[in-house]
C-alpha positions as CSV (number, residue, x, y, z in Angstrom):
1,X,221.2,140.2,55.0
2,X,221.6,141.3,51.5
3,X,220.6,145.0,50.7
4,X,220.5,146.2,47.0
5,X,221.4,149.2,45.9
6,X,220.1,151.0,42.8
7,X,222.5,152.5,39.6
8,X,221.9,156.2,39.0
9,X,220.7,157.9,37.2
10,X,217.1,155.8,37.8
11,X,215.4,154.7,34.6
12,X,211.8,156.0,35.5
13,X,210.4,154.4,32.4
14,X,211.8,151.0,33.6
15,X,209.6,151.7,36.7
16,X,206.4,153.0,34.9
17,X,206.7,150.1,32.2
18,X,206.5,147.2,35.6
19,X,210.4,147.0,35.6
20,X,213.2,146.5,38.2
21,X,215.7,149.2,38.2
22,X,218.9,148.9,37.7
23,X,220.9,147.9,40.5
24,X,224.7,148.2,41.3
25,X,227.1,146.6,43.8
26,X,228.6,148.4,46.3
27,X,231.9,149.9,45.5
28,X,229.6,151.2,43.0
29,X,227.0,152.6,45.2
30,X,229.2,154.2,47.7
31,X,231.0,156.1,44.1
32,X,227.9,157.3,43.2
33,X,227.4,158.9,46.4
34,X,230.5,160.1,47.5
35,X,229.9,161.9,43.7
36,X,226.8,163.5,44.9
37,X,228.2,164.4,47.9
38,X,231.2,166.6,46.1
39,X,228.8,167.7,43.8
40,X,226.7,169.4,46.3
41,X,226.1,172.5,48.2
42,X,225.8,172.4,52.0
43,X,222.3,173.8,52.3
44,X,221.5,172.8,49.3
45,X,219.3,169.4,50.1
46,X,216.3,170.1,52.6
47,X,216.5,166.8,53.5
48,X,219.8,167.3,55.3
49,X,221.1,171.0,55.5
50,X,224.6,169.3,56.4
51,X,224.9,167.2,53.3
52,X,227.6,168.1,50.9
53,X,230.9,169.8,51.1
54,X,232.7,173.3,50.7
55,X,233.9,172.4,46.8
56,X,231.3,175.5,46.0
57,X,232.9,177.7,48.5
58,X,236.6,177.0,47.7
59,X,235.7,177.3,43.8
60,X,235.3,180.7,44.0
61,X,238.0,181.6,46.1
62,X,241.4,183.1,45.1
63,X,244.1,180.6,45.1
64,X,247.1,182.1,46.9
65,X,248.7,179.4,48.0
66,X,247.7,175.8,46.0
67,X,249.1,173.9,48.8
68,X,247.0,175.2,51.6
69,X,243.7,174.8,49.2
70,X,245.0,171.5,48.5
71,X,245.2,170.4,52.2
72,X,241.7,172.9,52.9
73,X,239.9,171.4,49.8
74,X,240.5,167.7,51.1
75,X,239.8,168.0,54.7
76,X,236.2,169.3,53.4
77,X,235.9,166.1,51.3
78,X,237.3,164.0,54.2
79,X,235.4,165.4,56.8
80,X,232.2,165.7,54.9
81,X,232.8,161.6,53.5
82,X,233.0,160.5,57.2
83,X,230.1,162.1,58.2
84,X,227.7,161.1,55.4
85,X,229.2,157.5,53.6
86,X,228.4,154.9,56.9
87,X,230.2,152.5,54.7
88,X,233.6,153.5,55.0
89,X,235.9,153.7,57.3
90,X,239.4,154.9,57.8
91,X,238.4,158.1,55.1
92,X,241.6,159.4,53.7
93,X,241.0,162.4,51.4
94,X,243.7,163.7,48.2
95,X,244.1,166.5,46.5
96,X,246.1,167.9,43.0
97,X,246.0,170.7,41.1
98,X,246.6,171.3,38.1
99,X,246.0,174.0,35.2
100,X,244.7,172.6,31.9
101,X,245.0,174.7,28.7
102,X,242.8,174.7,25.9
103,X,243.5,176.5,22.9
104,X,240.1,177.8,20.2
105,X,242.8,178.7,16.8
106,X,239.5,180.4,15.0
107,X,238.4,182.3,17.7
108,X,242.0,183.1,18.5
109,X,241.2,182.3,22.5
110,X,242.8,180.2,25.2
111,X,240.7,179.0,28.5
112,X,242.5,178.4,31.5
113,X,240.9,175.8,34.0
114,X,242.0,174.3,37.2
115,X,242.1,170.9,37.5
116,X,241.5,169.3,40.7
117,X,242.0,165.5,40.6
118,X,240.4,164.3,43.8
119,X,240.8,161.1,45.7
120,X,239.2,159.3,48.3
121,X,240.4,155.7,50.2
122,X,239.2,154.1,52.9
123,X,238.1,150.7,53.8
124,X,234.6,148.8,53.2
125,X,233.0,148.2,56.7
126,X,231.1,144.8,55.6
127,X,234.6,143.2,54.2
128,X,237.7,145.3,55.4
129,X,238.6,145.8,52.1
130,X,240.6,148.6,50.8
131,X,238.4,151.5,48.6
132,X,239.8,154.1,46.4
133,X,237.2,156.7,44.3
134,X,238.9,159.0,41.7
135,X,237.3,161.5,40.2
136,X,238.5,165.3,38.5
137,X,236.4,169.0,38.3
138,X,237.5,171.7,36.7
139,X,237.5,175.1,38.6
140,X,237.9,178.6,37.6
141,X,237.1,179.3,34.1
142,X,239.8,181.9,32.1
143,X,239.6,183.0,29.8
144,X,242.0,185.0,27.6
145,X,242.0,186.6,23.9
């Protein structure tokens, strides 16, 4: 049985002009929403008060030890990928920080961002073969003048 999946963002005018949207394979599809699911809030999609993850929570928290938030931050993802991408299996989560400087000479500023580089493997149920999604989001905005 074949099943399509659809690219996102969806091309309404494709679909109000008598189109086919866009459609991906996939690798692809299970990217796109392993993005949305990082991306969201718990709570924050009626459909499914358990969809998402705790990046919105641990964003705002105070980073004493980046080791622990590492290992806190990716058991979220894991735990949150298992529940909600039926595709996968074997759902390993990774986490990196970094800080990332960025320097405004004219306004005589520097910003301050953490950078979380944030992986996710597993293996595709249909084929058995191995998955990786990579992705980065900055975190904690300082500032300094």
């Amino acid at each position: 049985m074949s099943t399509t999946f659809y690219k996102k963002p969806f091309d309404f005018r494709r679909l109000f002009s008598n189109q086919p949207l866009e459609t991906c394979d996939a690798g692809i599809s299970i990217s796109q929403h392993i993005e949305l699911i990082i991306f969201s809030r718990f709570g924050e999609h009626r459909f499914n008060p358990a969809f998402g993850c705790e990046v919105w929570e641990l964003d705002f928290e105070l980073i004493v030890n980046e080791s622990m938030w590492e290992d806190k931050m990716s058991q979220s993802i894991k735990r949150s990928v298992r529940a909600q991408e039926k595709r996968l299996y074997n759902v390993d989560a990774f986490i990196r920080i970094e800080d990332v400087e960025k320097v405004f000479p004219l306004r005589r500023m520097t910003e301050i961002k953490k950078k979380v580089e944030v992986t996710v493997t597993g293996k595709l149920n249909a084929t058995g073969e191995n998955y990786t999604f990579v992705t980065a989001l900055f975190l904690s905005p300082l500032s300094s003048e």
